[in-house]
VOBA-1610 file (N, C-alpha, C; in pm, whole numbers, padded with zeros to 5 digits, always signed):
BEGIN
Unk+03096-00548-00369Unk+03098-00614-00241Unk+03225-00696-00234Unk+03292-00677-00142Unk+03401-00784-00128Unk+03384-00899-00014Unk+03445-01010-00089Unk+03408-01185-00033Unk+03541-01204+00063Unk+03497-01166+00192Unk+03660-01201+00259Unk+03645-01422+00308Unk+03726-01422+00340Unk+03740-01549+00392Unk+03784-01566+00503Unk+03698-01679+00578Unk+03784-01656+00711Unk+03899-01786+00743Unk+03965-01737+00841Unk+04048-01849+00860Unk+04031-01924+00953Unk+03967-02057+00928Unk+03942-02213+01012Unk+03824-02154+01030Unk+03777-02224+01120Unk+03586-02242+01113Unk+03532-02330+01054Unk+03421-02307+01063Unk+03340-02431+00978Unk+03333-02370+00838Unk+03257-02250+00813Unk+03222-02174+00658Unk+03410-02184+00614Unk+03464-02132+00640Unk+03622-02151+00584Unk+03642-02312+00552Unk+03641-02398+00657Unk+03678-02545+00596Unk+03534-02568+00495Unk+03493-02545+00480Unk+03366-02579+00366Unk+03371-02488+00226Unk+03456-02403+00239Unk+03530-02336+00139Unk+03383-02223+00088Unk+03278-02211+00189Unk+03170-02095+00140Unk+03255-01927+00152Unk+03172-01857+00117Unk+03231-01706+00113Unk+03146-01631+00210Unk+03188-01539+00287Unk+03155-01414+00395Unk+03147-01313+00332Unk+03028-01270+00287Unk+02995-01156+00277Unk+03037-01029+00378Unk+03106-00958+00345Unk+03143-00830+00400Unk+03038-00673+00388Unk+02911-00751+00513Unk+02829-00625+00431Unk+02830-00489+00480Unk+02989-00465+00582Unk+03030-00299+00607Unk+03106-00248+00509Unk+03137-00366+00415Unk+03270-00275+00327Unk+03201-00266+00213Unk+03048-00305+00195Unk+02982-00274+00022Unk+02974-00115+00066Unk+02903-00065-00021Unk+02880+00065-00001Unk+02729+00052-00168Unk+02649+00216-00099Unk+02541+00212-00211Unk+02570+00329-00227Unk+02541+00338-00402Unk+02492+00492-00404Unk+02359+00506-00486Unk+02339+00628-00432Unk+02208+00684-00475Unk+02193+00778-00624Unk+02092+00694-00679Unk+02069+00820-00825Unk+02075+00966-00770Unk+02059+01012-00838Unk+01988+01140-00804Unk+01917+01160-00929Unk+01811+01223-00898Unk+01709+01268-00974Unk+01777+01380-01121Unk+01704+01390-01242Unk+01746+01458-01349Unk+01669+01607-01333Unk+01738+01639-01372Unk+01628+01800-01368Unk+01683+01891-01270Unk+01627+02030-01270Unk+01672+02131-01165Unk+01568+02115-01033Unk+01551+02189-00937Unk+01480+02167-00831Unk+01374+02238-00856Unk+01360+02363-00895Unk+01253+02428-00910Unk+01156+02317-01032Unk+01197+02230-01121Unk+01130+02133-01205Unk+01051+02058-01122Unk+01151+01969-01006Unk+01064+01879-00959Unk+00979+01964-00876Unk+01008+02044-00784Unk+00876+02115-00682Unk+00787+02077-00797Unk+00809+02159-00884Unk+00675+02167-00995Unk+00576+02033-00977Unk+00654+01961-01011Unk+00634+01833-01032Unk+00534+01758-00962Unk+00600+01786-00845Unk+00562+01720-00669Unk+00399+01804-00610Unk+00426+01925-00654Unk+00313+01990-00638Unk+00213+01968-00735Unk+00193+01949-00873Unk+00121+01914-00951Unk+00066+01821-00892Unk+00177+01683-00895Unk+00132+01513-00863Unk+00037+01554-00778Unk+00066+01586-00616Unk-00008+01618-00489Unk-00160+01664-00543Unk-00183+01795-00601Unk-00270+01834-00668Unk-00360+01755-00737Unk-00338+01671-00822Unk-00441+01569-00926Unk-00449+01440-00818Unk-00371+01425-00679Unk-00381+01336-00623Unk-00529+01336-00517Unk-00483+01459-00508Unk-00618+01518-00379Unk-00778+01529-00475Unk-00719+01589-00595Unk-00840+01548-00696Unk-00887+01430-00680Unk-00817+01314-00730Unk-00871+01168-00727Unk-00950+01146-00606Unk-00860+01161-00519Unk-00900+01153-00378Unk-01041+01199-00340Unk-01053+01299-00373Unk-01228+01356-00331Unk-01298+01279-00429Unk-01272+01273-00548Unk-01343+01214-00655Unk-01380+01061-00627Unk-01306+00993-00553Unk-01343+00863-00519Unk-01389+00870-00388Unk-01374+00944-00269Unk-01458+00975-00182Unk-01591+00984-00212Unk-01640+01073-00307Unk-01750+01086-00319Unk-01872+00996-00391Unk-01732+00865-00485Unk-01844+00757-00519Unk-01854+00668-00408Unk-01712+00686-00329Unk-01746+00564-00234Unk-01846+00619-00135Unk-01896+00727-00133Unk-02007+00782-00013Unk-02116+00729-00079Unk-02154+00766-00190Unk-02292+00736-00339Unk-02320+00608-00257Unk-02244+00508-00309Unk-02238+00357-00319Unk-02282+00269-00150Unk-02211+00364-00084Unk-02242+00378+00076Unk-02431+00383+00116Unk-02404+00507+00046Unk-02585+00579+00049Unk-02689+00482-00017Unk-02620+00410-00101Unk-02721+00293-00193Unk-02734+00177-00118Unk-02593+00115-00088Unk-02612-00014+00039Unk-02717+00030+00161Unk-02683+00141+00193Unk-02793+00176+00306Unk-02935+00166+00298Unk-02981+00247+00166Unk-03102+00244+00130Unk-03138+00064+00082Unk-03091-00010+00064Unk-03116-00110+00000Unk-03117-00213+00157Unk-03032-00223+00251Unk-03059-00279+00350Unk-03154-00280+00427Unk-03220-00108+00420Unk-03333-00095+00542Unk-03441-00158+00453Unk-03471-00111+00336Unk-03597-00224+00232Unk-03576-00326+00259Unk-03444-00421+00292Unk-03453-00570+00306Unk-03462-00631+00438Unk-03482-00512+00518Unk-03398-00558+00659Unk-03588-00509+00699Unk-03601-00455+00681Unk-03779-00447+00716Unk-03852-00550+00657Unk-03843-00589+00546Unk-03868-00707+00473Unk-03872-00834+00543Unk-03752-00885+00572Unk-03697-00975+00650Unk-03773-01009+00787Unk-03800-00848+00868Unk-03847-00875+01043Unk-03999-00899+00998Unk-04054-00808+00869Unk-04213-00866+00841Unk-04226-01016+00838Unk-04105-01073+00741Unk-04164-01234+00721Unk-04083-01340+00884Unk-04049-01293+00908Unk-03939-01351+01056Unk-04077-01338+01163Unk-04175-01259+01120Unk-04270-01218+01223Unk-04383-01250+01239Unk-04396-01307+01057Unk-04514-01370+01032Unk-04509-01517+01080Unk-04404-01587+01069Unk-04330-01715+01075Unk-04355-01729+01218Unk-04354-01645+01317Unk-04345-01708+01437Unk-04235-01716+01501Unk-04093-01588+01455Unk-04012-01601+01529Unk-03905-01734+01450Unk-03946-01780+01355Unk-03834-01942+01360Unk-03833-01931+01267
//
């Protein structure tokens, strides 16, 4: 990155530095390996990803199915004694 300075101003009489952030420049890695490696790669990852994916779908449905069953037992529970009470 280069620190230009300007001339007069306030940042110049205070002797701070101006970042010049058109004249930095970035570069980019690039990846190791041939291309046909990473496809490999990318398609595998994707693959064990969609795995997980259903695989935790299907506990988070379980766990779903259990809160459910466990609410209507408490939630019938609840309007029996709410009913016996008199409403209060």
């Amino acid at each position: 990155m280069r620190i230009i300075r300007e001339q007069g101003g306030r940042d110049a009489a205070a002797g701070l530095p101006i970042y010049g952030a058109a004249d930095s420049t970035q570069k980019q890695k690039s990846g190791g390996g041939g291309e046909g490696s990473s496809d490999a790669k990318s398609g595998e990852g994707a693959k064990k990803l969609a795995k997980k994916g259903e695989e935790l779908k299907e506990e988070m449905d379980e766990l779903l199915d259990e809160i459910d069953n466990v609410l209507e037992e408490n939630a019938e529970e609840f309007v029996k004694n709410y009913v016996q009470r008199g409403g209060q």
